[in-house]
Residue, then its C-alpha position, 0 to 999 in steps of 0.5 A: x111413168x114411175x109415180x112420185x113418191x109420197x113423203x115417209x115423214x113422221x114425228x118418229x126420229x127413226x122415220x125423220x132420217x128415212x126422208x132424208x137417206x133418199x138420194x134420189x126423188x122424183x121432182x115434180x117438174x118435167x123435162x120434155x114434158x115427158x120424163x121428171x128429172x132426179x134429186x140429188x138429196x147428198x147434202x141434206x143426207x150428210x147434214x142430216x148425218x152429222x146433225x142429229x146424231x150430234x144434237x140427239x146425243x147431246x140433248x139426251x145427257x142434258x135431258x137425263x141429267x134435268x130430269x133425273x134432278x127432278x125425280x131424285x128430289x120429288x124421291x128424296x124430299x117431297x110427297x106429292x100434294x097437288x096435281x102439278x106435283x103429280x104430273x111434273x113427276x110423271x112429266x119428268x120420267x116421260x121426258x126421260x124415257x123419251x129422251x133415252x129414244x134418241x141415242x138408239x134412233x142415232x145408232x139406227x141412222x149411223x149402221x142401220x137397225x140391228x136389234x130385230x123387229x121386237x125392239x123396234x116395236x119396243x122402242x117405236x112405241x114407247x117414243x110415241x108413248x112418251x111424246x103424247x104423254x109428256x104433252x098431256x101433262x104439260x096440259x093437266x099441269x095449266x090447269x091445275x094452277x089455273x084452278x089453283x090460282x084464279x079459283x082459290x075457293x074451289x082449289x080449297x075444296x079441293x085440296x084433301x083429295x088433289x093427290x088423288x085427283x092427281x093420279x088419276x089425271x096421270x093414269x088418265x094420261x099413260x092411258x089415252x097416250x098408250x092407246x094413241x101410240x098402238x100404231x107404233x107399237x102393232x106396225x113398226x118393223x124392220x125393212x131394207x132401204x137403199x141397202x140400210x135396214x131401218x126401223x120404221x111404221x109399215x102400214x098396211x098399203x091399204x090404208x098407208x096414206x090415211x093413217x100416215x096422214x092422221x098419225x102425222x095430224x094427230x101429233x099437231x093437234x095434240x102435241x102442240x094445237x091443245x096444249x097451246x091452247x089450253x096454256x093460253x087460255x089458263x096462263x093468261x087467266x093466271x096473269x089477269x089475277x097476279x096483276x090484281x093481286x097485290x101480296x104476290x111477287x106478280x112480276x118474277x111470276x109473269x116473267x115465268x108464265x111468259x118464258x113457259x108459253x114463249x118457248x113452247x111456242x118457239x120450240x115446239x111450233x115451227x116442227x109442228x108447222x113443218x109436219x102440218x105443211x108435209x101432211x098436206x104435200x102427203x094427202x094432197x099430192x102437191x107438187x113441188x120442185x126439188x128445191x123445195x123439197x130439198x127445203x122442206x126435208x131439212x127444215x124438218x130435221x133442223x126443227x125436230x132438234x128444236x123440239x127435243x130440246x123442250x123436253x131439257x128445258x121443262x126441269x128449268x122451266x117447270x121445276x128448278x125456277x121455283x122456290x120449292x125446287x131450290x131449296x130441295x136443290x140445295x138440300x141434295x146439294x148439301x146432304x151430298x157434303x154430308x156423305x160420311x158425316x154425322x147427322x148431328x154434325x150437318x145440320x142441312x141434313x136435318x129433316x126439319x130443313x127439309x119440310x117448306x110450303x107454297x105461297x099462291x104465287x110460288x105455285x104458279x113457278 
């Protein structure tokens, strides 16, 4: 009797499609007693096939466009002072770097891989670099303007070497995310499926199902248990003190802390959900009927489009909702105009309009 196969499902875009390009799957209900029927995976195969690389392309032109605001007014108008000033740049080129993945996970799911195994590695690597990272600082970012906000004191201590400490919480970051993502980048290669070569993580046999399964823990806990946590904790410390502060706008500030952790929540839990559910069938060796399988499959590929799309929706959430970011908005939008003209004759590209300062409440958008 053949054994059922485990389930390939990662985080890794590239090995999300490598479930799903199975036709064929050994149910784990039994005909006879004796012989376990097939099933037929076509429709989620197709589905999968128009699905991603249409939400894959699409998030990746939104994602470049947001992120790339965000880098090119911290380049042209601001210095760094803070350590959410820090990190929302680095959160902003590890968004993109993630999201610019994706068009190359859709080539590898259209014709199958064609640029060897040192791009895959390549490729493989910097996705799981940039996925770990992005969560990090998310994480750094609450607890900065925890600190920044409900321990004003100590935030003023602080203030002559935030930049400093900024940097080294986003070394800190790249670090333990470049460690994290070492198994992609040692163990991903090319390999022929049902006549497809794909880029995928190979582990070695011996050790597959362990490190599948802590690869696949490692991404809930860090990618969604930590930082929720720590946004829960911090925002609502943030939400206690607003609403005791009477000099703040505190309602237009509540409304973005709630919009921050709601969507992460919303976006980002239901894939974590369906990763922990498809870990546990993984080192579990639960048993399943194909339509549950069939199920588990495409929630999988419906909720990783749901969390890519954190990645476009962190410029808004994160930078362009604040006052700061408006005006530097603004600003670029204006100096654009400006192209051509005499600096004296535009007086939004003066420098002087281009200097402005954070009020508390201000820091918390």
């Amino acid at each position: 009797m053949d054994e059922m196969p485990a389930s390939n499902q990662t985080f890794s875009p590239w090995e999300a499609e490598l479930t799903v390009t199975t036709d064929l799957y050994f149910d784990a209900t039994w005909e006879d007693g004796i012989i376990p029927k097939l099933c037929e995976k076509g429709a989620v195969q197709g589905f999968a096939r128009i699905y991603q690389p249409a939400v894959y392309v699409l998030l990746s032109l939104l994602g470049v466009m947001g992120n790339g605001l965000v880098l090119l007014t911290h380049a042209r108008y601001r210095q760094a002072h803070s350590v959410t000033d820090v990190c929302l740049l680095h959160l902003a080129v590890s968004d993109l770097l993630l999201l610019l993945t994706l068009p190359f996970a859709v080539a590898g799911l259209l014709q199958g891989w064609l640029m060897g195994t040192g791009s895959c590695q390549a490729l493989q690597g910097l996705y799981a670099l940039n996925f770990y990272s992005g969560f990090l600082f998310l994480t750094f970012i609450s607890i900065d303007r925890y600190v920044a906000i409900t321990r004003a004191p100590l935030a003023y201590r602080l203030r002559p070497r935030a930049k400093r400490y900024g940097w080294l919480a986003a070394g800190l970051a790249w670090l333990f995310s470049a460690l994290l993502a070492l198994p992609q980048f040692v163990y991903s290669q090319t390999e022929l499926h049902q006549g497809l070569q794909l880029c995928r993580v190979v582990f070695p046999k011996s050790i597959s199902k362990a490190a599948r399964g802590a690869t696949n823990l490692a991404q809930v806990v860090l990618g969604f248990v930590v930082p929720f946590l720590v946004m829960a904790s911090c925002y609502t410390a943030i939400a206690h003190t607003l609403l005791t502060t009477r000099t703040c706008p505190r309602y237009k500030a509540l409304r973005v802390i709630l919009a921050l952790v709601l969507v992460f929540v919303g976006l980002q839990l239901p894939h974590s959900l369906m990763v922990l559910l498809d870990t546990a069938d993984l080192l579990g060796h639960r048993e399943m009927s194909c339509a549950q399988s069939r199920s588990k499959d495409l929630a999988l590929v419906i909720t990783s489009g749901l969390a890519y799309l954190r990645c476009c929706l962190n410029p808004v959430l994160y930078a362009f909702v604040g006052e700061r970011f408006q005006r530097e908005l603004w600003l670029l939008a204006s100096d654009a105009g400006c192209v051509g003209q005499a600096q004296d004759g535009c007086p939004a590209c003066s420098s002087s309009s281009r200097r402005g300062s954070l009020s508390t409440c201000q820091e918390v958008v």
